[in-house]
C-alpha positions in Angstrom: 25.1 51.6 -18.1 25.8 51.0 -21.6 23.0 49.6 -24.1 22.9 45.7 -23.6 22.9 43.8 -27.3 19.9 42.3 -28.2 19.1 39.9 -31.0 15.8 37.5 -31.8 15.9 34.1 -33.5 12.6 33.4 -35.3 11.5 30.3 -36.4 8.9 30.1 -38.9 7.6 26.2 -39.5 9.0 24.4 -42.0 11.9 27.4 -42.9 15.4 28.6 -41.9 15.6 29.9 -39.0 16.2 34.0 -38.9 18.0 36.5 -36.4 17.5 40.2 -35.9 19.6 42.8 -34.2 17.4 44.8 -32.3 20.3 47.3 -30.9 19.7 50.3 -33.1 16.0 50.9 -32.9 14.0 52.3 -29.8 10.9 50.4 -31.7 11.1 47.1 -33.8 7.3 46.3 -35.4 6.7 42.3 -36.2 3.9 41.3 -38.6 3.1 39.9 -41.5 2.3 43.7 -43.4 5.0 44.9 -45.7 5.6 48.1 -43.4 6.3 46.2 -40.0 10.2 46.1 -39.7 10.2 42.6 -38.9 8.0 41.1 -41.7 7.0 37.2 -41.5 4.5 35.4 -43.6 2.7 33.5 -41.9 -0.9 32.4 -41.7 -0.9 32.6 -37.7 0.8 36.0 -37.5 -1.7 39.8 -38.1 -0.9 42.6 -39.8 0.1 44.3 -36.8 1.1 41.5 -34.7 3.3 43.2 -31.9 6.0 45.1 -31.3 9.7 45.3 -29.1 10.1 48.7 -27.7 13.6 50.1 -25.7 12.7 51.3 -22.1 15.8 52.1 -20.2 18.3 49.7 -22.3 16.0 47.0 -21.6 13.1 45.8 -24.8 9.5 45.4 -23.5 7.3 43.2 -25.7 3.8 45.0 -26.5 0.7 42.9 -28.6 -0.5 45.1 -30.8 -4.3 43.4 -30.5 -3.5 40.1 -32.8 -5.8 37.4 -33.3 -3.7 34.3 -32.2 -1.8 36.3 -29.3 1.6 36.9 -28.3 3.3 35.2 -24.9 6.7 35.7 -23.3 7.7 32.2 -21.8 3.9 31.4 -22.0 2.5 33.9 -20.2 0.2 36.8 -22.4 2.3 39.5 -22.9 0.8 43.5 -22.8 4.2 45.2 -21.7 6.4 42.8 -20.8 9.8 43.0 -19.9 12.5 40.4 -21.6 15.2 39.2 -20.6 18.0 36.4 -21.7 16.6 33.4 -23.3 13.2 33.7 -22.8 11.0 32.3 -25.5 8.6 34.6 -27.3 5.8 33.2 -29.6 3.9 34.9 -31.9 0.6 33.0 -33.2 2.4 29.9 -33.8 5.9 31.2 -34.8 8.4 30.9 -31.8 10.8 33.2 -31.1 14.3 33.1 -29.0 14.9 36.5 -27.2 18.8 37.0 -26.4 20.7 39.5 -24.4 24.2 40.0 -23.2 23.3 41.5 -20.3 19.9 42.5 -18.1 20.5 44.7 -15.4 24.0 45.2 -15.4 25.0 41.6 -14.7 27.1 39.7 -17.7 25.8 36.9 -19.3 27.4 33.1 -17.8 30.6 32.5 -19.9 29.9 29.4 -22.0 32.4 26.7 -20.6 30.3 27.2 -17.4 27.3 25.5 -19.0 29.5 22.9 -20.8 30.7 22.0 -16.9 26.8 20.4 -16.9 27.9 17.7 -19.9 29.1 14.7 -18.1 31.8 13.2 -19.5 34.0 16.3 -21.4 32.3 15.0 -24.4 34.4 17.4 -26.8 31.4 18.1 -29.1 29.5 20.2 -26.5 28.1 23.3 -27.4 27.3 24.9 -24.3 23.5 24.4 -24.9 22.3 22.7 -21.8 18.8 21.4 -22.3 16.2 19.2 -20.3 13.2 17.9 -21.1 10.1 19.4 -19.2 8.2 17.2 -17.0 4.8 19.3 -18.3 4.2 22.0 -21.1 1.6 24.6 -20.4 -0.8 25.6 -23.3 -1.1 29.4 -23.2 -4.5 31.1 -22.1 -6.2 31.9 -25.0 -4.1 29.5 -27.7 -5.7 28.1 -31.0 -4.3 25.1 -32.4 -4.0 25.8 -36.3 -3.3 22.6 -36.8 -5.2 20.8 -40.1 -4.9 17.5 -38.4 -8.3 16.7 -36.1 -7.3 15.6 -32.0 -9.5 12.5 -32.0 -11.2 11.9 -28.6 -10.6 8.5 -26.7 -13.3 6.3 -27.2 -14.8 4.2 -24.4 -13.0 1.3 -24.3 -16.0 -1.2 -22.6 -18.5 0.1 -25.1 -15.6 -1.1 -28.0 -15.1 -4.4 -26.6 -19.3 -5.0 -26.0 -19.4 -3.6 -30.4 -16.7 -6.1 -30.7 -18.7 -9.4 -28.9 -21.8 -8.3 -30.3 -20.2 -8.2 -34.2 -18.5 -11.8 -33.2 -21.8 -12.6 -32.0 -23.8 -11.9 -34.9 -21.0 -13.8 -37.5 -21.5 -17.2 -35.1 -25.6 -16.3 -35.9 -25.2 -16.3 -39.3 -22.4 -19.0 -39.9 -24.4 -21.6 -37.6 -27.7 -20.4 -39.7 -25.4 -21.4 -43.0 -24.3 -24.7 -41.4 -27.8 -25.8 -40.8 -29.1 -24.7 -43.8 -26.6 -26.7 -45.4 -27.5 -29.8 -43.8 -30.7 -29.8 -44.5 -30.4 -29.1 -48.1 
């Protein structure tokens, strides 16, 4: 069996995304440390973050102990094999894993996948894509997000605030009106 061809896609938020050929190394190191042969700068992504390494033509992703975690199609990964277009994530930097071939079986051909556009519509790309029904939130995942999640408030004890605020103003104004009569 020859080796199969291997390449990532990184996407970093908010910059271009990046691909890597991971063909010619037995070992590719990702992290954001100067000596990792992958290096991205990220605040979500350690040192050391993790690392692909060649078993028998076929990459295994290893975490190398990082702080936010690293997941294969949202499952923890500690060896894990990878295969064609699984989604890796590192911290919070996502990661497409591509492969021409996993265990001696070619890739689909492209105009297979355009076959699932209805309608020939000639600016198909041979990406076919649905939207998930849920997403799963991976064991151990922090949200690094700056913005705060704000809980739901109780919507009976808002609308008894409300009456007693409308309340109180009727009080007042009908104190006002009186007063004004009087005077």
């Amino acid at each position: 069996m020859h080796s199969a061809m291997a390449k990532i896609t990184i996407y970093v938020p908010d910059e271009a995304p990046v691909k890597y050929g991971l063909d010619d190394e037995a070992e590719v190191t990702v992290g954001r440390a100067a000596e990792n042969d992958i290096v991205i700068e990220h605040d979500s992504i350690s040192s050391q973050h993790a690392k692909f390494v060649k078993i028998d033509d076929q990459f295994h992703l290893i975490d190398l102990g990082s702080t936010n975690g690293t997941f294969a199609d949202g499952v923890e990964a500690a060896n894990t094999p990878l295969h064609n277009g699984m989604r890796v994530i590192f911290g919070s930097v996502e990661v497409d894993y591509e492969c021409d071939e996993f265990g001696g079986e070619e890739a689909a051909p492209v105009n297979e996948a355009n076959e699932a556009f209805a309608g020939g519509d000639s600016g198909a790309t041979g990406i076919h894509a649905e939207i998930g029904e849920s997403s799963i939130r991976p064991p151990g995942f922090k949200d690094l997000s700056p913005v705060e999640i704000l809980e739901k408030k109780d919507s009976l004890g808002q609308i008894a605030m409300v009456l007693g605020v409308v309340a109180l103003l009727v009080t007042v104004a009908l104190v006002v009106v009186s007063f004004t009569m009087q005077g």
